[in-house]
C-alpha positions, 0 to 999 in steps of 0.5 A: 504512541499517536504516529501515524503508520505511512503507507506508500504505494508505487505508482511508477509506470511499471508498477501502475500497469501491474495493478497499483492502480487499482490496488490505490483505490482498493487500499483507500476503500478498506482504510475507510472501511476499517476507520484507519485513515485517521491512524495512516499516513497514506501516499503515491511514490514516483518509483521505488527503483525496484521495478522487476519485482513489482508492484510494490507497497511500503508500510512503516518502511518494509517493502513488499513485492509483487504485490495485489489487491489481495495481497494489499488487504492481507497485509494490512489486516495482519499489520493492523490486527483487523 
């Protein structure tokens, strides 16, 4: 299967205040790192209506909460196998 893998980070402004916008820059650096923007599907989303559980991220249409940097990359890394 060729498709590639969306992911989608919250960037309202609870969720940018929590740490999404730092956790942006962290997801791309480790995408590059792992060669795996060519596999990805990578973008900001306005608000994903869950702002007292956040940050949030979406990956092939789970939702995560209460998301870190940290827990950015460990999720990723268990979702790629890397």
């Amino acid at each position: 299967m060729n498709e590639k893998t969306e992911i989608v980070i919250c960037l309202g402004s609870s969720c940018f205040s929590r740490g999404n916008k730092h956790t942006v820059k962290v997801i791309e650096e480790w995408l590059r790192e792992k060669r795996l923007r060519d596999k990805v599907y990578y973008h900001g989303s306005h608000c994903f209506a869950s702002c007292d559980k956040g940050p949030m991220l979406k990956i092939a249409d789970r939702l995560y909460e209460g998301v870190s940097a940290e827990k950015a990359i460990a999720i990723l890394s268990e979702y790629f196998k890397v």
